[in-house]
C-alpha positions as a Python dict, from the first residue, in 0.01 Angstrom:
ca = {
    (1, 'X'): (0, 0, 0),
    (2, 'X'): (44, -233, 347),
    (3, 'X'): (239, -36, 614),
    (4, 'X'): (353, -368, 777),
    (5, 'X'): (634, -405, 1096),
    (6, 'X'): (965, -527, 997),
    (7, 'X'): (1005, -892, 998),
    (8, 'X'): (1243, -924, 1288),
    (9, 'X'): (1000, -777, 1496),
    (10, 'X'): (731, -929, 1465),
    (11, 'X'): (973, -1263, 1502),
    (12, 'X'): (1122, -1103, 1775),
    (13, 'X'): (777, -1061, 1933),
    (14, 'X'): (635, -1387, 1818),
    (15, 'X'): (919, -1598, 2013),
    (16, 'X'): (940, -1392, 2291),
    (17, 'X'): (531, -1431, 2329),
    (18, 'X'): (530, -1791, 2296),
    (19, 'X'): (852, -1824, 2561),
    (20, 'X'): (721, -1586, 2753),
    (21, 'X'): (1105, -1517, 2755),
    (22, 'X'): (1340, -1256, 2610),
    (23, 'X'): (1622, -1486, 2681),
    (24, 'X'): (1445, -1821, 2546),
    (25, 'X'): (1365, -1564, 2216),
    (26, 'X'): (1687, -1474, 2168),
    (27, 'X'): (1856, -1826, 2189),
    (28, 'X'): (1581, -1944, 1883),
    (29, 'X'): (1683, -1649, 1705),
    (30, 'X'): (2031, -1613, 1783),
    (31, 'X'): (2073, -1303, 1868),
    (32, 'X'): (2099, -1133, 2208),
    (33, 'X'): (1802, -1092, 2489),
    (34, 'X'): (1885, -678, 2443),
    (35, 'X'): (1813, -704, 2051),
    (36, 'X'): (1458, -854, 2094),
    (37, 'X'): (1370, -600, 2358),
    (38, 'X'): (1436, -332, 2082),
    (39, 'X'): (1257, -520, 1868),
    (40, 'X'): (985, -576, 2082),
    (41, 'X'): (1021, -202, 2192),
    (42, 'X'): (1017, -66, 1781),
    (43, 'X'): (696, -304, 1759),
    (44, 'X'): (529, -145, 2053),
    (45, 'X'): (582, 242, 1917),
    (46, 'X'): (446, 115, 1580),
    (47, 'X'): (159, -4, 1761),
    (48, 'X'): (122, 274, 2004),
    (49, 'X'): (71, 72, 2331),
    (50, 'X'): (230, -177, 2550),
    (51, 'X'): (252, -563, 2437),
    (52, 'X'): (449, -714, 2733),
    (53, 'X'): (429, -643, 3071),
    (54, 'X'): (768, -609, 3185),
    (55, 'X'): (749, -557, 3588),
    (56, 'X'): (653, -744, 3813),
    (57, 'X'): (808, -1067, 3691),
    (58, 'X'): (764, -1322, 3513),
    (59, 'X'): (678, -1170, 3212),
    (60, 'X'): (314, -1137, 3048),
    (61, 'X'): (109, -1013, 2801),
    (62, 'X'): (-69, -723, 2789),
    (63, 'X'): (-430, -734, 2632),
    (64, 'X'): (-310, -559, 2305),
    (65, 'X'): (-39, -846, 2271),
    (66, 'X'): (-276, -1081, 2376),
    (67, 'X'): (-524, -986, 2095),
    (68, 'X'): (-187, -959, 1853),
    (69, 'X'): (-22, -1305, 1933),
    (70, 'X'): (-274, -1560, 1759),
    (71, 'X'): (-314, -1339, 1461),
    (72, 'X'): (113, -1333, 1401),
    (73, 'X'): (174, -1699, 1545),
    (74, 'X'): (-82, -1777, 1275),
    (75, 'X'): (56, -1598, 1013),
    (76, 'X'): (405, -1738, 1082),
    (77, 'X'): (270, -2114, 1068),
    (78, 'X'): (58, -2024, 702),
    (79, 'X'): (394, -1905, 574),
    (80, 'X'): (590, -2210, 681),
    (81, 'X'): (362, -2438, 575),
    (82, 'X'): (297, -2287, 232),
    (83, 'X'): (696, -2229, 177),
    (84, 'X'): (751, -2608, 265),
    (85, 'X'): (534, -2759, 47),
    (86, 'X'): (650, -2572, -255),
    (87, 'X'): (1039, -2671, -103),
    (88, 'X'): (1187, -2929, -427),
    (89, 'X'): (1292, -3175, -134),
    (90, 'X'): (896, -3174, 18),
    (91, 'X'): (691, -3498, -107),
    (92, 'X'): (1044, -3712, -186),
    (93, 'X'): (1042, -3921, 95),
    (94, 'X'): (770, -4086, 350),
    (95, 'X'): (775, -3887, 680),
    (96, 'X'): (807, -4088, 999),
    (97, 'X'): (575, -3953, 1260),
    (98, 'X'): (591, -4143, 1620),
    (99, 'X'): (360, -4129, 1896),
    (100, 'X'): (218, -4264, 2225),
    (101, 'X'): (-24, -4538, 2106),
    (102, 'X'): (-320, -4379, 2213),
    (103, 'X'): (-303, -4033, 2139),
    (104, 'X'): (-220, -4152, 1751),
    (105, 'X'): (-516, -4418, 1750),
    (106, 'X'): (-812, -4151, 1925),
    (107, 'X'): (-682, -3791, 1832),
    (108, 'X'): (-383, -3773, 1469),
    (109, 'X'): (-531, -4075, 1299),
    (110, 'X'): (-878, -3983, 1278),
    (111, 'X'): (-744, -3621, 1128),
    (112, 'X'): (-523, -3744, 910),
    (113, 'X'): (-717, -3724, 638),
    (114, 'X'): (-655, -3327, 624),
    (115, 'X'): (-299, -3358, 582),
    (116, 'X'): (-369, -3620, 281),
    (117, 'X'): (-578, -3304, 158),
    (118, 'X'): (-316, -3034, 159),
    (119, 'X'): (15, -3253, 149),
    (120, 'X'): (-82, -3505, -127),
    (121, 'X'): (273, -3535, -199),
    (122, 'X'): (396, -3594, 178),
    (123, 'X'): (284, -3953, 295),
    (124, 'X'): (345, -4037, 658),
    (125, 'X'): (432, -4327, 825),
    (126, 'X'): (270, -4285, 1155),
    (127, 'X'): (441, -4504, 1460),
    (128, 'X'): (246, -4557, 1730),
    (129, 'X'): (441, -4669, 2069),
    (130, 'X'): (488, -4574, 2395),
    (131, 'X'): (838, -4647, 2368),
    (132, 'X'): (1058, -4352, 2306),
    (133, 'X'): (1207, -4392, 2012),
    (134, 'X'): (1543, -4272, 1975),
    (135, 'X'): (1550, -3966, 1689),
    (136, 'X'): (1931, -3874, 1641),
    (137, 'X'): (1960, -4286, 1564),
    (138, 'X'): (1683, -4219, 1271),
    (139, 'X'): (1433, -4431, 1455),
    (140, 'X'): (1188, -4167, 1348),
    (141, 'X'): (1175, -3835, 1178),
    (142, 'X'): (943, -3629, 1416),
    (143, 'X'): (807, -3721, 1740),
    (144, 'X'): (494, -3606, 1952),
    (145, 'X'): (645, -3635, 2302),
    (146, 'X'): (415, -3643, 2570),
    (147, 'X'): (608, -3566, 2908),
    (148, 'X'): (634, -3335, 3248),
    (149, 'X'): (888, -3082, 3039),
    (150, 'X'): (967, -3028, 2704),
    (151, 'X'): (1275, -3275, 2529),
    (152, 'X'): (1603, -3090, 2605),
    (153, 'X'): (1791, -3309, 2361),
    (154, 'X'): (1502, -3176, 2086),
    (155, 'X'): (1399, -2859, 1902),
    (156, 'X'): (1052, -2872, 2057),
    (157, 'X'): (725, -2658, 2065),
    (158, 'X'): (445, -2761, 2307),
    (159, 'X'): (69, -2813, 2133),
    (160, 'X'): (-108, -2858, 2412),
    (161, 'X'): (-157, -3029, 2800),
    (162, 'X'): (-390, -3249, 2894),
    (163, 'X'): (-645, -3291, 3207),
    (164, 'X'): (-749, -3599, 3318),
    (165, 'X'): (-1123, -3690, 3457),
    (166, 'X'): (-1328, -4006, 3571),
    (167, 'X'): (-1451, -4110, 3267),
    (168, 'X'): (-1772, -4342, 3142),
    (169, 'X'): (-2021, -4429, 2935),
    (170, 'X'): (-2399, -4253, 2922),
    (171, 'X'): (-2466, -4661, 2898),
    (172, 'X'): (-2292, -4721, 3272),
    (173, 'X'): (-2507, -4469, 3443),
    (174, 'X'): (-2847, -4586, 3290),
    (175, 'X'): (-2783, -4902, 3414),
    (176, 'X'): (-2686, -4792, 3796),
    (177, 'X'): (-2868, -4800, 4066),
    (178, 'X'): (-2742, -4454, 4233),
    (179, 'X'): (-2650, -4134, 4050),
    (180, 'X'): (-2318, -3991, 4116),
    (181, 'X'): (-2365, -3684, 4347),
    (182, 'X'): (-2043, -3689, 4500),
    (183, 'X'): (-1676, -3838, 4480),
    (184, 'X'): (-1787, -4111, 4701),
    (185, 'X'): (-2053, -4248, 4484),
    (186, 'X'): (-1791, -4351, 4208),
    (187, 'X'): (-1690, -4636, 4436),
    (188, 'X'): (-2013, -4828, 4360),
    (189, 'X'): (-1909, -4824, 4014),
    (190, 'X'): (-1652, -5090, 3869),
    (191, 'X'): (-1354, -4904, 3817),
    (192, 'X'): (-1097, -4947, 3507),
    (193, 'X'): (-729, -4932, 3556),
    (194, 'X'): (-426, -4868, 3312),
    (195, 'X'): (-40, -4913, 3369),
    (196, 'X'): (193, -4602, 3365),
    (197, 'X'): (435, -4691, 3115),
    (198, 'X'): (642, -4385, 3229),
    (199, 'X'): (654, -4499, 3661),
    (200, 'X'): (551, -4131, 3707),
    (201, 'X'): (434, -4170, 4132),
    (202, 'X'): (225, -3833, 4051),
    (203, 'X'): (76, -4035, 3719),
    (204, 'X'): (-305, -3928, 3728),
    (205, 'X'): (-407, -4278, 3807),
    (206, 'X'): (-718, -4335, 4077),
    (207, 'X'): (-521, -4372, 4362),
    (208, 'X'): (-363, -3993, 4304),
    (209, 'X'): (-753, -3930, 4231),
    (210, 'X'): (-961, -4082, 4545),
    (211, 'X'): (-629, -3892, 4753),
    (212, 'X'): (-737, -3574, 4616),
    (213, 'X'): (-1109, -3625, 4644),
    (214, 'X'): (-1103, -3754, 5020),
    (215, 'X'): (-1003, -3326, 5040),
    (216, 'X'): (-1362, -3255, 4924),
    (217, 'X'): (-1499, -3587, 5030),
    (218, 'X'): (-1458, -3716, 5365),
    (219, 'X'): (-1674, -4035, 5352),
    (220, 'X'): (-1441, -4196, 5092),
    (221, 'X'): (-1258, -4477, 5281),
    (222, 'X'): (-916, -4477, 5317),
    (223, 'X'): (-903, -4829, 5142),
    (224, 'X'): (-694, -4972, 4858),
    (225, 'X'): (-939, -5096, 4646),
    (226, 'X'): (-850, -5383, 4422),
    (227, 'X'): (-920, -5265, 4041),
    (228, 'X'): (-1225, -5429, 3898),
    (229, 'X'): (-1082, -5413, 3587),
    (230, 'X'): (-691, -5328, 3513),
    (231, 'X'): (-550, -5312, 3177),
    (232, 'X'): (-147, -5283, 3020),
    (233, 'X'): (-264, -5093, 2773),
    (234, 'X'): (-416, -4736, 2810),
    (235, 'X'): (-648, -4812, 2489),
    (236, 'X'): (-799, -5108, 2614),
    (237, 'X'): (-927, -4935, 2901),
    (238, 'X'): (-1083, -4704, 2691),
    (239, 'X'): (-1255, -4954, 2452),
    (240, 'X'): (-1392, -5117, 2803),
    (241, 'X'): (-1485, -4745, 2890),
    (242, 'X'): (-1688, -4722, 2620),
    (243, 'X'): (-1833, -5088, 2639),
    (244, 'X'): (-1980, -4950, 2938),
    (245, 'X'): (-1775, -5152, 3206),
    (246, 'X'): (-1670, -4907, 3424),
    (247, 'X'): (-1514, -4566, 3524),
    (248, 'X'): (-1142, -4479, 3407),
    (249, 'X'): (-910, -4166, 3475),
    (250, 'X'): (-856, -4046, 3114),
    (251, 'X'): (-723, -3740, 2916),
    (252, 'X'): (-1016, -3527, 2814),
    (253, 'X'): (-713, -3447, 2495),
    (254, 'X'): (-730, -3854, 2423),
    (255, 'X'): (-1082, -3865, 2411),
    (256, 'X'): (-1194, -3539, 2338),
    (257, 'X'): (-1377, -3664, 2057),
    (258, 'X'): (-1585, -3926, 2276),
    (259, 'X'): (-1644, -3643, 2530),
    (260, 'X'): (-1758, -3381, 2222),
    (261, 'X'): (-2021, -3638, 2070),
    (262, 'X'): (-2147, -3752, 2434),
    (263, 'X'): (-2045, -4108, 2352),
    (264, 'X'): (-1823, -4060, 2705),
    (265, 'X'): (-1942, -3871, 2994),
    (266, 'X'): (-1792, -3695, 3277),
    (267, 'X'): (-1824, -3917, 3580),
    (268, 'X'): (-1701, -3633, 3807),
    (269, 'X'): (-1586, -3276, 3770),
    (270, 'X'): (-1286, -3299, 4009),
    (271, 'X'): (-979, -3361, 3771),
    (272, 'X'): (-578, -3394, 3757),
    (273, 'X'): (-263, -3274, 3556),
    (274, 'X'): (-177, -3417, 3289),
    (275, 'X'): (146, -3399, 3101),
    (276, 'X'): (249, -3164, 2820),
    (277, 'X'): (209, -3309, 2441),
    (278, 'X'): (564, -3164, 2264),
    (279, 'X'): (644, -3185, 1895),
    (280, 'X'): (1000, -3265, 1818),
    (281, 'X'): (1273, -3344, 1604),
    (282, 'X'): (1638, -3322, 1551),
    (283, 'X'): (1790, -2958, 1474),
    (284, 'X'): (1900, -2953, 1074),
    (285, 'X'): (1718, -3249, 1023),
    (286, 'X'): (1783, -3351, 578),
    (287, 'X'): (1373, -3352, 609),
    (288, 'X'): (1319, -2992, 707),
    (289, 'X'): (1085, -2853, 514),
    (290, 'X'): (891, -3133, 536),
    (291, 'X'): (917, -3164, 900),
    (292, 'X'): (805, -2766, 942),
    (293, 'X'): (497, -2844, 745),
    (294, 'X'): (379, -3099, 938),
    (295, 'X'): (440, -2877, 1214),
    (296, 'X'): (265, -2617, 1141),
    (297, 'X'): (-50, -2851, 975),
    (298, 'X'): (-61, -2963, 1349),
    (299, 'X'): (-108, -2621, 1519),
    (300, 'X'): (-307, -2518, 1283),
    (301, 'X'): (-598, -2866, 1342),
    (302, 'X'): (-544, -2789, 1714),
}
């Protein structure tokens, strides 16, 4: 026979884990911040140790919850995801999935195929824009934001942030004349350029890059060196990326693929921020269950 916690602790624990917030916890659960900290607190005696560390702020967890929070969080997203697609409403209707054009083309398309596996009955219609398409107007069903903070407007989750590199092809640095020892050395490389569609002034573009290297690298000029290559579009830079034109800033998320199979290199080790990919939709969306399955297919390919 299982001795198992009860439910709403392990709920209680799971939300307040992935917050890192009793107050956050208690809003998703609606109950108050003092309920999950007896929750929390009935979980910990069960378990015989600490899982949060309470004092000194902010809050964190201890190595026992650290070593307990994938293996619930998991559990959680197995259960939604097998409760969803036996839901009568799942498979009924084509779910609407947008995304920023590149991230859809270089990271969900190519993975797709795994969803077609275990949701048969669930096709998606997957929108790729880097417009924000408006959700409460049924532009879309579900949306993979990708943004600074998470969609206030949205019940959200963040997957996963991004980092962004110079970026090239094994091809560009056969065919150079110097190696790339330094930051400097990039600038006898042709350089590729993409617009911001978002007018972020801390966008990780290589202006915000050769600033931050000149802290490491003294002997990069303080020019403004016209692009040898500038694109609108953030996947035609990386097609001339890996045409072996030049050297791009790009999210080691957007072409972690490229980077895995050595078809793109690493021009440099410095990096920047990126931004934080959120999935979201509208709360009591009709599509629920099929919504939460997608969901929780998604954290579970990350």
């Amino acid at each position: 026979m299982r001795t198992l916690p009860p439910l709403g602790s392990l709920r209680a624990f799971e939300a307040a884990a992935r917050h890192m917030s009793f107050h956050k916890a208690a809003g998703e659960l609606g109950v108050t911040p003092t309920a999950i900290s007896h929750q929390i607190k009935s979980l910990e005696e069960m378990c015989g140790q600490k899982l949060f560390r309470r004092r000194p702020r902010p809050l964190a967890l201890t190595g026992a919850g650290e070593k307990l929070f994938p293996v619930v969080r998991s559990g959680f997203d197995s259960f939604t995801a097998a409760i969803a697609s036996l839901s009568p409403r799942a498979g009924h209707k084509r779910l609407r999935v947008t995304s920023p054009n590149a991230f859809a083309s270089r990271w969900l398309v190519p993975r797709l195929p795994t969803w077609r596996r275990s949701h048969p009955k669930t096709p998606l219609e997957i929108i790729g824009t880097d417009t924000v398409l408006d959700l409460h107007s049924g532009d879309a069903d579900i949306a993979i934001r990708y943004a600074r903070q998470m969609p206030h407007d949205l019940a959200a989750r963040e997957i996963f942030r991004d980092t962004f590199f110079p970026v090239c092809s094994p091809k560009l640095l056969a065919r150079g004349k110097r190696r790339i020892r330094r930051a400097a050395d990039l600038l006898n490389y042709p350089l590729i350029h993409f617009d911001w569609t978002n007018r972020d002034r801390d966008a990780p573009t290589w202006a915000r890059w050769l600033t931050t290297a000149r802290s490491i690298d003294p002997d990069i000029p303080a020019t403004h060196k016209a692009w040898d290559l500038s694109f609108r579009e953030e996947l035609h830079a990386i097609d001339a990326v890996a045409a072996g034109e030049g050297i791009a800033i790009l999210s080691d998320i957007v072409v972690g693929r490229e980077l895995k199979s050595g078809a793109l290199v690493k021009a440099h080790g410095l990096s920047l921020p990126g931004y934080g990919f959120y999935v979201a939709h509208v709360p009591g969306h009709p599509e629920q269950p099929s919504i939460d399955a997608f969901s929780a297919w998604l954290r579970q390919v990350i």
